[in-house]
C-alpha positions as CSV (number, residue, x, y, z in Angstrom):
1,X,47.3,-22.1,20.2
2,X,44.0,-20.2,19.0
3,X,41.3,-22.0,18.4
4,X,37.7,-21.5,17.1
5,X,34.7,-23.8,17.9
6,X,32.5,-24.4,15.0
7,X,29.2,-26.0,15.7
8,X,27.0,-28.2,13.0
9,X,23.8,-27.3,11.9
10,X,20.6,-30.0,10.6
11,X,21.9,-31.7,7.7
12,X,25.3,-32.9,9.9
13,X,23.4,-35.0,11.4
14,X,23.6,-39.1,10.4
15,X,22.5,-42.4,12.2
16,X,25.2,-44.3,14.6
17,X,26.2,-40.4,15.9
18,X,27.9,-39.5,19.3
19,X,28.0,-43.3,19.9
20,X,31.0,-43.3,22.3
21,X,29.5,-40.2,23.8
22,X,26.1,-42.0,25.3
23,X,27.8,-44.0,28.4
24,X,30.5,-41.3,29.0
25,X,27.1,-39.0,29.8
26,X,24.6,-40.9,31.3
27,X,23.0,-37.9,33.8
28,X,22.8,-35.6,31.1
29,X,21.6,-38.5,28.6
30,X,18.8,-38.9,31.5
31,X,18.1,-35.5,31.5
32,X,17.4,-35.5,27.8
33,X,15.1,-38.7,27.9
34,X,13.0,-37.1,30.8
35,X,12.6,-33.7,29.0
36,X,12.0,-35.2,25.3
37,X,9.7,-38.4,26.6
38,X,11.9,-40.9,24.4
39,X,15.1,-42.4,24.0
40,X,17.5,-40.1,22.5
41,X,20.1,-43.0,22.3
42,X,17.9,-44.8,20.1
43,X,17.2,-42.3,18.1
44,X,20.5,-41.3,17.1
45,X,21.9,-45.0,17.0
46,X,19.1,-46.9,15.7
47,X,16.3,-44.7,14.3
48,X,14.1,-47.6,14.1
49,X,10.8,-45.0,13.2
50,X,12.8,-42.6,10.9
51,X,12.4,-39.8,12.7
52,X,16.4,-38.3,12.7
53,X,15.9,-36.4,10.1
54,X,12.2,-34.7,11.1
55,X,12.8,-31.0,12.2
56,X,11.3,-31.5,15.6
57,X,13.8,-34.7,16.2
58,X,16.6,-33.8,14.2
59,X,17.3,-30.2,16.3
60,X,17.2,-31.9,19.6
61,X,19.6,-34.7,18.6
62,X,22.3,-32.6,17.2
63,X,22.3,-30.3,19.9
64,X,22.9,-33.1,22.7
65,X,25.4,-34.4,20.2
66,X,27.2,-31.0,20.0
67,X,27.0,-30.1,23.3
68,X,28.2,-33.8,25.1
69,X,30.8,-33.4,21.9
70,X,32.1,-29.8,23.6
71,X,32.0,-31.2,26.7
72,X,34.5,-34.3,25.8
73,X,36.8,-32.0,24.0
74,X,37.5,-29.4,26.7
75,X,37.8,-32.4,29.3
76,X,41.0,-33.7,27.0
77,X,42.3,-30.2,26.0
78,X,43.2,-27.6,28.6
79,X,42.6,-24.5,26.3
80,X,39.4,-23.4,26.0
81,X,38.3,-21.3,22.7
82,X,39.3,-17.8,21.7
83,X,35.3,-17.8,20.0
84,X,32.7,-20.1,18.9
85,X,30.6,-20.4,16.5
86,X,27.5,-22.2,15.1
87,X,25.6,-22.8,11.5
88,X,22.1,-22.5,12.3
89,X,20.9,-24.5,15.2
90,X,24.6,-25.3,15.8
91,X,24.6,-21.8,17.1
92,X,22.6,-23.0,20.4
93,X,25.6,-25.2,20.9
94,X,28.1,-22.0,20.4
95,X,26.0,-20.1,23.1
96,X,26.2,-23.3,25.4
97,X,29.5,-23.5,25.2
98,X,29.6,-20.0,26.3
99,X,28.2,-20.6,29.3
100,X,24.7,-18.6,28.3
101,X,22.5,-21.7,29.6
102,X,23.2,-24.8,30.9
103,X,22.4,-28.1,29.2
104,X,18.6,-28.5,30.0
105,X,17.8,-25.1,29.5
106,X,19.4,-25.4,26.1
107,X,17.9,-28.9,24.8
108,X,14.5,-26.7,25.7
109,X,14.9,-23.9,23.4
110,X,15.8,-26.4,20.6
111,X,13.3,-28.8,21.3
112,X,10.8,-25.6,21.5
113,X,12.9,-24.3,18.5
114,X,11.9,-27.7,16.2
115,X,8.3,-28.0,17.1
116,X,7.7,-24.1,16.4
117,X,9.0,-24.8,13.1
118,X,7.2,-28.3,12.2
119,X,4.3,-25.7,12.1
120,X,5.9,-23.4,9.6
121,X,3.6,-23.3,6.5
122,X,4.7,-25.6,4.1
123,X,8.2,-24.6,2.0
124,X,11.3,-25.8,0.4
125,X,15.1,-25.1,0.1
126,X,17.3,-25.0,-2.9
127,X,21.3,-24.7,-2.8
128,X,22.6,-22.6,-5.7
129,X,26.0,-23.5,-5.6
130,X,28.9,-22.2,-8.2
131,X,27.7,-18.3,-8.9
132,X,28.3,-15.1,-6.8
133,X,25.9,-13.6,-4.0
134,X,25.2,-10.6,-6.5
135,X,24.0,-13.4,-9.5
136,X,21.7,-15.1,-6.9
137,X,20.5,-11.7,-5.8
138,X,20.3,-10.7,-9.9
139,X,18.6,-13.9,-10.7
140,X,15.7,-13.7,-7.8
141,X,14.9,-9.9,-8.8
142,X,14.4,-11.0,-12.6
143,X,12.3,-13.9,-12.1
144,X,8.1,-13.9,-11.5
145,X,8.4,-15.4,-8.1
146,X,8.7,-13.0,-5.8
147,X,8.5,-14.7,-2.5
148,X,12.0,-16.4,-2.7
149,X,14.7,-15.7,0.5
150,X,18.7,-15.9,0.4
151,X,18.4,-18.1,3.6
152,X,22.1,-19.0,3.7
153,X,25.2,-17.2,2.6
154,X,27.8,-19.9,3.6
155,X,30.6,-19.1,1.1
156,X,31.5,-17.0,-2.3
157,X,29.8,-19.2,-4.4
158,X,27.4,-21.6,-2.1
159,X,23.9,-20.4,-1.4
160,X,20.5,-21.4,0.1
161,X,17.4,-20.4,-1.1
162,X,14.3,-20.5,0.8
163,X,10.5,-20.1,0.0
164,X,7.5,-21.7,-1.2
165,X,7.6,-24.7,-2.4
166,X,5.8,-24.2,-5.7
167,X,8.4,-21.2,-6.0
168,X,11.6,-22.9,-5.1
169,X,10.4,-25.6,-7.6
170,X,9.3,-23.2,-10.7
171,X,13.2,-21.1,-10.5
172,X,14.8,-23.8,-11.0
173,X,15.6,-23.3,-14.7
174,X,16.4,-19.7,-14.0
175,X,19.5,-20.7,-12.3
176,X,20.8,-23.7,-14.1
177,X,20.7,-20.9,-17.0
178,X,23.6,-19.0,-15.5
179,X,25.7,-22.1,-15.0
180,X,24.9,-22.7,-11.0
181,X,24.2,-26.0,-10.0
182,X,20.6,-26.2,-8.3
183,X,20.0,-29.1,-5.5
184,X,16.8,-28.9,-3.7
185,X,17.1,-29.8,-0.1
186,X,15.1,-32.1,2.3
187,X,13.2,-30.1,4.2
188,X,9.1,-29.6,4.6
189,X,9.6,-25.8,5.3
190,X,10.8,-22.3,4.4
191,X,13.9,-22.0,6.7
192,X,15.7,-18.1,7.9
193,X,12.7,-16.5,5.7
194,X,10.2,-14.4,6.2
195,X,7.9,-17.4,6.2
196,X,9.6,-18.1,9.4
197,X,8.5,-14.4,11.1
198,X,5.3,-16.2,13.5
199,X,7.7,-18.8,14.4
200,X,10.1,-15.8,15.2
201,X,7.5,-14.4,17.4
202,X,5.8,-17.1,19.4
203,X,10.0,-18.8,19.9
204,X,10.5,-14.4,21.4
205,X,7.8,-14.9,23.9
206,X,8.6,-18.6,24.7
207,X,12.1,-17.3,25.2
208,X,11.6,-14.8,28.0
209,X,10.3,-17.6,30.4
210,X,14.6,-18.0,30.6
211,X,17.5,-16.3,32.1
212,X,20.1,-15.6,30.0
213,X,23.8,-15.8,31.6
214,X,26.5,-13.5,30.4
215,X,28.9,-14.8,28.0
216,X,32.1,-15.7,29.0
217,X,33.5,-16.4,25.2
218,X,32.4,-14.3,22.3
219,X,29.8,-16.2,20.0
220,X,30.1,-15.1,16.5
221,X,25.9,-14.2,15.3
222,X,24.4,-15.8,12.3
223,X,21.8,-13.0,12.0
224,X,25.4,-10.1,12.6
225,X,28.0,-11.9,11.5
226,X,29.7,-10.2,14.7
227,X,30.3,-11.0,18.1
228,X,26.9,-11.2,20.5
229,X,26.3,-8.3,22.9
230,X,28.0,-10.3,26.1
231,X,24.5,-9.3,27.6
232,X,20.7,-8.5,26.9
233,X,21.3,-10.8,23.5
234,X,17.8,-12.2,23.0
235,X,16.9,-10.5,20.1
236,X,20.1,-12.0,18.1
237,X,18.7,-15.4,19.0
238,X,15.1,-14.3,18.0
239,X,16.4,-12.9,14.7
240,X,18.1,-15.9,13.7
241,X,15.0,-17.8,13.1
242,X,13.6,-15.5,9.8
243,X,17.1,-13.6,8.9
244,X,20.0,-15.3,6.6
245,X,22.8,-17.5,7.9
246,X,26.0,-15.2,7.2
247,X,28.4,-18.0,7.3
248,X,31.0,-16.8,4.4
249,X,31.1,-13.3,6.4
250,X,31.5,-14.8,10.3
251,X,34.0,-17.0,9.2
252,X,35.9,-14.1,6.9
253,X,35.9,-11.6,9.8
254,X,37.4,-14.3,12.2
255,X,40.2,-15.1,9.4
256,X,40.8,-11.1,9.5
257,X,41.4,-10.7,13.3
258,X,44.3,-13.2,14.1
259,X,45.8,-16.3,13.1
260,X,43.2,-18.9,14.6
261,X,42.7,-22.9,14.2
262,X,39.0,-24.4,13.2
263,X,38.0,-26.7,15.1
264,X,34.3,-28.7,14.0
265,X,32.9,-30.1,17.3
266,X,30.2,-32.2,16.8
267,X,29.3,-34.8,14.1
268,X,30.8,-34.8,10.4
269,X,33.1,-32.0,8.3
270,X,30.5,-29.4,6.6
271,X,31.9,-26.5,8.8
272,X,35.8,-27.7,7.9
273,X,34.8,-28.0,4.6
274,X,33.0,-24.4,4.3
275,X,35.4,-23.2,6.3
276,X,38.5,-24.5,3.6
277,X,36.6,-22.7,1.1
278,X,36.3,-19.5,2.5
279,X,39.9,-19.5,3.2
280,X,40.8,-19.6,-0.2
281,X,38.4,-16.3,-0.8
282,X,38.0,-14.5,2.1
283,X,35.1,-11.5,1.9
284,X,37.2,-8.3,2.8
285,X,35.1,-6.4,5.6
286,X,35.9,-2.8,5.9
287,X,36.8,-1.6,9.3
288,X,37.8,-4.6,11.3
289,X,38.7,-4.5,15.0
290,X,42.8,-5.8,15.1
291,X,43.3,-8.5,17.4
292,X,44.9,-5.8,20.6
293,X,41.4,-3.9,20.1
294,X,39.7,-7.1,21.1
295,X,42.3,-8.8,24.0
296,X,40.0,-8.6,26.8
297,X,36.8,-10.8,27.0
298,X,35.0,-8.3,28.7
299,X,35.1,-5.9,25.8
300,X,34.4,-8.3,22.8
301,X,31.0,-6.3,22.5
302,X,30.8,-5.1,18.6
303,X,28.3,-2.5,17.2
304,X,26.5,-4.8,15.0
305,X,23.1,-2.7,13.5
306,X,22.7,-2.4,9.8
307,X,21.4,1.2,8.9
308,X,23.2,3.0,12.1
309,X,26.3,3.4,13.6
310,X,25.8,6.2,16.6
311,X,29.3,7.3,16.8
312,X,29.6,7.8,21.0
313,X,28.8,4.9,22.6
314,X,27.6,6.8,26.0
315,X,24.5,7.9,23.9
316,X,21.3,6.6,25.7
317,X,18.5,6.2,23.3
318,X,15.3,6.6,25.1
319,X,12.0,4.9,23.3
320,X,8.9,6.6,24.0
321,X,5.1,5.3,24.0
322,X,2.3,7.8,24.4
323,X,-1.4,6.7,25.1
324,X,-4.7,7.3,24.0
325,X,-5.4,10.5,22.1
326,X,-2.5,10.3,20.0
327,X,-4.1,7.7,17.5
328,X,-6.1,8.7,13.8
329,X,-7.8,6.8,11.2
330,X,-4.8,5.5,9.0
331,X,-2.4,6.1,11.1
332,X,1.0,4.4,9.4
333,X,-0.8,3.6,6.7
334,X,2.6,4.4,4.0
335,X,4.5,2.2,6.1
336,X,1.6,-0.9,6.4
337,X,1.9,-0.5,2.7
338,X,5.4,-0.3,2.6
339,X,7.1,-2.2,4.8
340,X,6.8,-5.5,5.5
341,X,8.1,-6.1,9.0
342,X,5.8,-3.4,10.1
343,X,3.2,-4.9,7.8
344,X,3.9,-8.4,9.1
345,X,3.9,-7.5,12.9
346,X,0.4,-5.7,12.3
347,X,-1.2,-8.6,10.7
348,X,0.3,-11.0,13.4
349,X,-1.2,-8.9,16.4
350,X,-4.8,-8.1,14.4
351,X,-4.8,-12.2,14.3
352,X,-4.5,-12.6,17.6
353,X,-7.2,-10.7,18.4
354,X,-9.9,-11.4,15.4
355,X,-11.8,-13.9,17.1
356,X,-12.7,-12.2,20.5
357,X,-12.9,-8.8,18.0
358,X,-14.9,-10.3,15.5
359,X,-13.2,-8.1,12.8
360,X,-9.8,-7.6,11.2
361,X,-8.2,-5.1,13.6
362,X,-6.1,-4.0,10.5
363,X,-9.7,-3.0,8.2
364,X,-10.8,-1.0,10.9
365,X,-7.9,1.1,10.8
366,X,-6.7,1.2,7.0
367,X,-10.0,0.3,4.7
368,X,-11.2,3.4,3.2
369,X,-14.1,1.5,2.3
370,X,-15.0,1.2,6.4
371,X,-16.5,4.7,8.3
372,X,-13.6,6.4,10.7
373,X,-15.8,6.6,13.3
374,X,-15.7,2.9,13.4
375,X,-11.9,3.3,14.7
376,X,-13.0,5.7,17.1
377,X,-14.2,3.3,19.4
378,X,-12.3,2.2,21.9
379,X,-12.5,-1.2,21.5
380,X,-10.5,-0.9,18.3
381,X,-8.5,2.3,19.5
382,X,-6.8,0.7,22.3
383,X,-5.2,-2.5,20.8
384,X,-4.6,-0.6,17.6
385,X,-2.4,2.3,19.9
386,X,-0.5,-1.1,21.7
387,X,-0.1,-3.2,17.9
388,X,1.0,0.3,15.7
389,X,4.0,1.0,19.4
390,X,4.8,-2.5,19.3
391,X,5.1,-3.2,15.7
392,X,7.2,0.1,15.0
393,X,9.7,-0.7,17.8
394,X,10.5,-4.1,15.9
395,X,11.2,-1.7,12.3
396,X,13.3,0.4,14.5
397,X,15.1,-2.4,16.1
398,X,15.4,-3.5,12.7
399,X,17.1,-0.8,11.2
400,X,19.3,-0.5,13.7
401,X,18.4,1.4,16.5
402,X,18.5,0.0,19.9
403,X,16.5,1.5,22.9
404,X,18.4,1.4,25.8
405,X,15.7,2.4,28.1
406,X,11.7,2.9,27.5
407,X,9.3,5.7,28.5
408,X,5.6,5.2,28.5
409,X,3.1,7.6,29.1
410,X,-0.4,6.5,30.5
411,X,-1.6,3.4,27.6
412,X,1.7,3.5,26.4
413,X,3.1,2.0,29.9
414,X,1.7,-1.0,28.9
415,X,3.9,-1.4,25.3
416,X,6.6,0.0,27.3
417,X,6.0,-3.0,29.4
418,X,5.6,-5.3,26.7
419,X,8.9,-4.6,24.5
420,X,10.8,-4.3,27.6
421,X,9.4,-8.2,28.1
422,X,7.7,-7.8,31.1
423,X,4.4,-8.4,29.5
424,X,4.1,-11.2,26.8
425,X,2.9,-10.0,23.5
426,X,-0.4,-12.4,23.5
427,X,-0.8,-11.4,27.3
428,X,-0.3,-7.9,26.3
429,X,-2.9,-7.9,23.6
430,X,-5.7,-9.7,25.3
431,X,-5.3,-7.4,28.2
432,X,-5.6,-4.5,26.2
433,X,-8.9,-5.6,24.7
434,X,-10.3,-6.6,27.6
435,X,-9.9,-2.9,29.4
436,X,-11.3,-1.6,26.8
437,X,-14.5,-4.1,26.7
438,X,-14.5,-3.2,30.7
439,X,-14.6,0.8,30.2
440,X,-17.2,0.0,27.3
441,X,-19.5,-2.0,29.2
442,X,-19.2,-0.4,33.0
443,X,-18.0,3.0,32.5
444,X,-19.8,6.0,31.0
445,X,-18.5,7.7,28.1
446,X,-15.6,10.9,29.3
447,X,-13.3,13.3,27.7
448,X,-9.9,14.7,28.5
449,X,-9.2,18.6,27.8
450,X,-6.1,19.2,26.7
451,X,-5.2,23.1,28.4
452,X,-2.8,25.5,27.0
453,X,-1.8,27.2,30.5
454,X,0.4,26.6,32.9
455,X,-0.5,23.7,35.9
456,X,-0.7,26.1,38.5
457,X,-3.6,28.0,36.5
458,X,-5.1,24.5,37.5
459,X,-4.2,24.7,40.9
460,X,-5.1,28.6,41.8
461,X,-8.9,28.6,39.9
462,X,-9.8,25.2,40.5
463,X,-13.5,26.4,41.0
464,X,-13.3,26.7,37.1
465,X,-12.7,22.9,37.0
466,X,-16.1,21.9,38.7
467,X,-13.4,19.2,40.7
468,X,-12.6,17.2,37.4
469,X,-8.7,16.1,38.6
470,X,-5.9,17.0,36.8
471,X,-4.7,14.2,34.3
472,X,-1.9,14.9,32.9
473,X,0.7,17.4,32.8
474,X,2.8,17.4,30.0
475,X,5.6,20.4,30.0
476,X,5.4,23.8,31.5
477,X,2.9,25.2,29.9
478,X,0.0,22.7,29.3
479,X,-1.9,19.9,31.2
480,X,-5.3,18.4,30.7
481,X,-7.8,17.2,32.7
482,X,-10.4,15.0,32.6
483,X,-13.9,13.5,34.1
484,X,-17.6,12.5,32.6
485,X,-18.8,13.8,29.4
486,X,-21.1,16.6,31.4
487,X,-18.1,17.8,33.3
488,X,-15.7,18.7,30.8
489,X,-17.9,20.4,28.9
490,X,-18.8,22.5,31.7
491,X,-14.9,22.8,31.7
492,X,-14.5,23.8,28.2
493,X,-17.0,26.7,28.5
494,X,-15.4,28.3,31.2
495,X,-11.9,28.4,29.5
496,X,-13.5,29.9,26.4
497,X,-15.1,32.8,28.5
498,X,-11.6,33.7,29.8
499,X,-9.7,33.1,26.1
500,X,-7.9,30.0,27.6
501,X,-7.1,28.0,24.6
502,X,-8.0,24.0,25.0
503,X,-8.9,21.8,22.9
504,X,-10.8,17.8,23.5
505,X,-8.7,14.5,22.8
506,X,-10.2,12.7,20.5
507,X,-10.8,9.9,23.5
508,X,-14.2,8.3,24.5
509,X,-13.5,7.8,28.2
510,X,-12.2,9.9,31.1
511,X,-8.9,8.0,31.4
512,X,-7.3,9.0,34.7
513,X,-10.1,10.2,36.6
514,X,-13.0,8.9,38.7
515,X,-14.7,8.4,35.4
516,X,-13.0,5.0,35.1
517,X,-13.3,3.5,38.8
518,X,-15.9,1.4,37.8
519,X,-13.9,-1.4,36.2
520,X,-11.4,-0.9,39.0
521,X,-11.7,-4.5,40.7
522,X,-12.5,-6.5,37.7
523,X,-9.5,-5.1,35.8
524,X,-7.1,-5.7,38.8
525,X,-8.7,-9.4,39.0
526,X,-8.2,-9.9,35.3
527,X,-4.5,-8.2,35.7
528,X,-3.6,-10.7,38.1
529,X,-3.8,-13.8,36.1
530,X,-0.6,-12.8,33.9
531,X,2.4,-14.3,34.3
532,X,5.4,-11.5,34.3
533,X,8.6,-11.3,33.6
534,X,11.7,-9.1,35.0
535,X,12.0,-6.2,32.4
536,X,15.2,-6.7,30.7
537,X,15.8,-2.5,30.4
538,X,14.5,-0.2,32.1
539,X,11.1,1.8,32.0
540,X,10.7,5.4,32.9
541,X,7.0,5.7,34.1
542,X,5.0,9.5,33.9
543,X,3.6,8.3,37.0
544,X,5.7,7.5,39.2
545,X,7.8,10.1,37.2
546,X,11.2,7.7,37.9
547,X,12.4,4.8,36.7
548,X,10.1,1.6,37.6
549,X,11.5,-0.5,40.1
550,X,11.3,-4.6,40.8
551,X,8.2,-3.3,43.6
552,X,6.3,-1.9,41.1
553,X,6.9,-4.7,38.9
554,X,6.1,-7.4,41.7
555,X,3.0,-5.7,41.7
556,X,1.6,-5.5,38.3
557,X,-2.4,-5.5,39.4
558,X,-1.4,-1.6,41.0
559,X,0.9,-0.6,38.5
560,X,-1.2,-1.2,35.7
561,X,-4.1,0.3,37.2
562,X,-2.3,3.4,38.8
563,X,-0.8,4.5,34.9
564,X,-4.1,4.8,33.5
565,X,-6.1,6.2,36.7
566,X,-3.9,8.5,38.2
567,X,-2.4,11.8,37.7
568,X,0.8,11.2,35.2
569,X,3.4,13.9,34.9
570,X,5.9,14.1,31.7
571,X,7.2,17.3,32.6
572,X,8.3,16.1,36.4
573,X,10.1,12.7,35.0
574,X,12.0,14.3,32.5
575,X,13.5,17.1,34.7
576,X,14.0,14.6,37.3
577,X,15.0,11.4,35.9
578,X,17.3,12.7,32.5
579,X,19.4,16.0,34.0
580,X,22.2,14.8,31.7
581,X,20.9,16.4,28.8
582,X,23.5,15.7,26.7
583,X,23.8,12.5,26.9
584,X,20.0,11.1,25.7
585,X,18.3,10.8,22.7
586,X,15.0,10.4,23.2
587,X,12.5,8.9,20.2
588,X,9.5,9.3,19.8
589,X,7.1,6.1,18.5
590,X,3.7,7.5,19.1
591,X,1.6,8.2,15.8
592,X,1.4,11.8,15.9
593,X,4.5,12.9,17.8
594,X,2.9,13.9,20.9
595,X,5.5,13.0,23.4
596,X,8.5,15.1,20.6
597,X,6.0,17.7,20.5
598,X,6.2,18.5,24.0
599,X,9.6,18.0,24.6
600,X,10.2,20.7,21.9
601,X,7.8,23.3,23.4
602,X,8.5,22.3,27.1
603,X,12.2,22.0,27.3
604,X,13.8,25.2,25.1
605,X,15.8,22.4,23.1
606,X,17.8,20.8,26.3
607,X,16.9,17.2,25.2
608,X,17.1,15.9,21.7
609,X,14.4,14.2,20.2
610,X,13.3,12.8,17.1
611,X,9.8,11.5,16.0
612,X,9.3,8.6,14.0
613,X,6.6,9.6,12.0
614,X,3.4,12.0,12.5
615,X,-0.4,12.2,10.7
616,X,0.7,14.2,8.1
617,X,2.1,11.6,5.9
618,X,5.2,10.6,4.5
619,X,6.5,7.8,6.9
620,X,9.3,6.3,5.0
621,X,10.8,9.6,4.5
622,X,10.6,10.2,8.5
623,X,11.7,7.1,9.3
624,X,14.6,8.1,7.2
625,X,14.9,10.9,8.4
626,X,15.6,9.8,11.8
627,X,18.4,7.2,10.8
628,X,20.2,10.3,8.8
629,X,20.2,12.4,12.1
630,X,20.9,9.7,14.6
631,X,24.0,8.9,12.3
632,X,24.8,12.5,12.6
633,X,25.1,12.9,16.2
């Protein structure tokens, strides 16, 4: 027989639970008490404080209850499930019984999981239960408050809605109107909404401490409604936090690939009852994989993004980060404005950073009212270059398109580093900041000159260079170099005498040059105090001009210093690290399409490339721009 495991979510849970499962445990019950600090027996039997039904107690109990429930059920039955699945937290338990973590590691990310969300701003949930997804979504576009989620979508007429409280509160009438009953829920805050997107963030970077196992069972995804990746699946568990439960969908497309039982493994009947329901009306989903497409475990892997579907699989989409020089005042600014992960991940990074800034990152770069040459400074033009790479690769993600590799290129090595999880985001940004204050305070002012000539030009009349080092070189017919103020000038005249077009980088300091040794040792001593993680893809470095390997990442205090001091070579990594052309797609996330720029003029078309957006404007269109052609290929 077929079976499917469906895991309960907070509300299942209910005093005198799992109380034949306690004894039957007691190492794993001993491992809970130890991590938690109380008795988890006594909390789900007695609840002599009332704390069950608090976020922060209530995820941790139903997960043990859950997870010792599995673990009873597949002792006594020898078939193990053809998927699982879980409503909410329950989904923890559905990646448990997958074998993604073991036990402890599991009743850690919940219990992280419930105290992240205790902190949530204060919010409320409503069910709307007995109109259609398309009324709800009618209803919440009609009525003045405008800060009101779909949070759950658990069948074809039974809805959560989640916001504000003083929102949630002041609909009400709105939907009794239209014939739905409206039952506020017991809750303190906004669950899977937006006002769950720092929660999101801080749970992303707790997460990475952990390694993830491969999945030996498909899970079914609240945030996809589709199997999880069988690897690299983070971001499906990050997700979940601020995106709706799809429950009617999950449980339509497993009705629609074989004949399967539903099993509920843990405490009460919500799921069985859901599950009933959606039986009755199952949402038709358009091109779904027949059970013989999906026989072998090892291939359960579904394309799940929402705004693209890259027909070949064998594509390899490169994300690319470009450093310092590529940033201008208002850079994004239509898509700040616009969009409101972008806009959210901004506001989130200029936070972090407001009280060792002083300022609002985000006024220095988009008040008109503020000078521009404010920005220019490079205590604000560094961490804006790392927040405007970091928060665009989260809107790409978002629509869809998933990097399977990075590329940085001198500064942006560092947000290569960071999305690839290798740096944490806080980490990432206090780092940033501080080699900037370091090049302020130790290092005299530089500039880079961008040349329009081919390297060896640089090589065969270096007496023209006044020994200023070559930088960078970006494609076969331009390089730059760099050095103090004095000396590229000295530079630039030269050039002019012979007609050599160049032109400056709008940079203070002589990145990748002598000009920056000063703040050599107290940058490698303040490097050294992060904590790092494996990179979960891979990072192509214009350095090293290959792919970055576990050395270089074991050594983080050279790595990070080499990028930004050393000579870096674009032209060299991509002829020797992507000689398939036809099988990458490289995309560019700098501001001003630097790194598509000279892929175009470097490489007679061999590579494709896309940017995401450049200074001239119009970033929503460019954005979709990029999904139109990427669903072209």
């Amino acid at each position: 027989m077929k079976t499917i495991y469906l895991f309960p979510g907070q509300g299942s849970q209910h005093k005198k639970m799992g109380k034949y499962l306690f004894d039957k445990y007691p190492e794993l019950i001993h491992q809970a008490d130890q991590q938690l600090h109380y008795s988890i027996k006594e909390l789900c039997l007695e609840d002599p404080d009332q704390l069950l039904n608090k976020t922060q107690f209530t995820q941790p109990a139903l997960y043990i209850i859950n997870a010792l429930s599995f673990l009873d059920k597949i002792e006594l039955e020898s078939h193990k499930p053809s998927y699982v699945a879980g409503h909410s937290l329950g989904e923890y338990n559905a990646l448990f019984a997958a074998g993604a973590f073991d036990f402890l590691t599991g009743l850690k990310l919940v219990q992280k999981r419930g105290l992240l969300m205790e902190e949530a701003p204060k919010g409320a949930m409503a069910a709307i239960i007995g109109i259609t997804h398309n009324q709800v979504k009618c209803i919440l576009e009609d009525i003045p408050q405008k800060n009101i989620d779909i949070a759950n979508i658990n069948s074809e007429k039974q809805f959560i809605i989640s916001g504000l409280y003083d929102e949630i509160i002041a609909c009400e009438n709105s939907f009794t109107k239209m014939g739905a009953n409206f039952i506020p829920l017991n809750v303190s805050a906004a669950f899977h909404s937006r006002y769950m997107k720092d929660i999101e963030i801080k749970f992303e970077q707790y997460l990475q401490k952990f390694q993830l196992n491969p999945l030996r069972t498909p899970v079914i995804s609240n945030y996809s409604a589709r199997p999880y990746p069988k690897e690299n699946y983070r971001d499906y568990m990050v997700k979940q936090i601020s995106h709706p439960v799809k429950w009617y969908e999950s449980i339509s497309w497993l009705i629609q690939q074989d004949h399967f039982e539903f099993e509920e493994v843990g405490p009460g009947r919500v799921l069985t009852n859901l599950t009933n329901q959606i039986k009755q009306t199952p949402l038709h989903i358009k091109n779904n994989l027949s059970s013989h497409q999906n026989k072998s475990k090892e291939n359960y892997q579904e394309s799940t993004v929402k705004n693209l579907s890259i027909s070949n699989s064998k594509k390899k989409i490169i994300f690319m980060y470009s450093g310092q020089g590529s940033q201008y005042y208002q850079m994004g600014k239509e898509l700040y404005d616009n969009n409101s992960l972008f806009r959210h991940h901004m506001n989130y990074c200029s936070n972090q950073l407001k009280d060792r800034l002083g300022v609002s990152l985000i006024d220095i770069i988009y008040d008109k009212s503020k000078k521009s040459e404010e920005f220019d400074n490079i205590i604000y033009t560094n961490p804006a270059l790392y927040i405007f790479g970091y928060s665009l690769t989260q809107v790409l993600i978002d629509k869809g398109i998933k990097p399977d590799a990075f590329l940085g290129h001198s500064l942006g090595e560092y947000i290569a580093a960071t999305v690839a999880g290798i740096i944490p985001l806080e980490d990432g940004l206090n780092l940033i900041l501080t080699q900037a204050q370091l090049l302020e305070k130790h290092c005299n002012t530089g500039k880079i000159l961008n040349v329009f000539s081919p390297p060896d030009f640089y090589y065969k009349n270096k007496n023209l260079f006044f020994n200023t080092p070559l930088a960078c070189v970006n494609f076969s017919n331009n390089f730059s170099v760099s050095g103090y103020r004095y000396e590229i000038d000295l530079v630039k005249k030269e050039l002019d005498k012979r007609k050599i077009f160049s032109s400056y980088l709008p940079v203070s300091h002589g990145f990748h040059s002598h000009a920056i040794d000063p703040i050599e040792n107290d940058f490698k001593k303040y490097v050294s105090q992060i904590k790092y993680s494996d990179n979960k893809l891979p990072i192509y470095s214009c350095y090293y001009t290959s792919e970055i390997t576990q050395d270089n990442i074991d050594n983080m205090k050279n790595y990070l210093w080499e990028v930004i001091r050393n000579t870096i070579n674009f032209e060299n990594l991509i002829s020797s690290s992507f000689q398939n052309t036809s099988n990458n797609i490289f995309i560019d996330t700098s501001p001003n399409a630097a790194l598509s720029n000279s892929l175009k003029h470097g490489f007679n078309k061999k590579h494709r490339h896309f940017f995401t957006i450049n200074q001239f404007g119009k970033n929503i269109e460019s954005i979709n721009h990029l999904i139109n052609n990427l669903n072209c290929i």
